[in-house]
N, C-alpha and C positions, 0 to 999 in steps of 0.2 A: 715331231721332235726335230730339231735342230742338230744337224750332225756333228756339233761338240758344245754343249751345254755343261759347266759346272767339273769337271772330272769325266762328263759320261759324257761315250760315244754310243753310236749305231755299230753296232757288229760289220767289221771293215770286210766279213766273209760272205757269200751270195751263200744263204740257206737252205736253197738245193743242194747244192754239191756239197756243204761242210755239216753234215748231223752232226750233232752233239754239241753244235754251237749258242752258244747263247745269243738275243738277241742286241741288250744293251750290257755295256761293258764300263765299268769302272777303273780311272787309273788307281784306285787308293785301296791296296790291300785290305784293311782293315773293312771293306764293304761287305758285310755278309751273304746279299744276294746274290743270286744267277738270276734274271730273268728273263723270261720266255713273251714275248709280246705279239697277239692275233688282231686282227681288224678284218670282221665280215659282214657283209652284205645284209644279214639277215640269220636265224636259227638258234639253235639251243650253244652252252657253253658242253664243249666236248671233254670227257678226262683223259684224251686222250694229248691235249695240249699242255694238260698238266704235267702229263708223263714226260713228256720234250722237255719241261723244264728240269723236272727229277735227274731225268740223265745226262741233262747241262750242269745240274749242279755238283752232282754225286764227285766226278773225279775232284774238286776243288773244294770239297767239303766243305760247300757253302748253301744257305735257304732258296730252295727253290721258289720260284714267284711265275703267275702267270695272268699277264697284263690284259686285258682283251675289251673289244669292244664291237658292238654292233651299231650300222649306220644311223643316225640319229638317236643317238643312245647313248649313256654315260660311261665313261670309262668305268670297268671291273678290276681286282684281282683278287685274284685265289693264293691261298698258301696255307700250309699244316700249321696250326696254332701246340 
């Protein structure tokens, strides 16, 4: 991803130190997601990165989404229908 494509940036915050941050960010209110974006090496999809997105989205009352992908592998995402 391009660090500013269309409206959306990369999370301007370093993700260790700021939980609860999302990982891409929209200037345009009217966007209803949060989402949370993984990229690994190899393994199963964890719910626990889903939860990271839940509690990115909760305070902004907006759909939580979680982007993920494994090394030669297509991109994923999860979200409550």
């Amino acid at each position: 991803m391009t660090p500013h494509l269309s409206g959306f940036t990369r999370n301007p915050y370093n993700q260790q130190r700021q939980a609860g941050q999302s990982d891409v960010v929209c200037d345009d209110i009217r966007w209803p997601f949060e989402i949370e974006v993984k990229r690994r090496k190899s393994g199963p999809f964890k719910k626990e990165w889903f939860e990271q997105a839940v509690q990115a989205a909760k305070p902004m009352g907006k759909v939580p989404v979680c982007a993920y992908r494994f090394d030669h592998k297509q991109w994923k995402a999860v979200l409550r229908l």
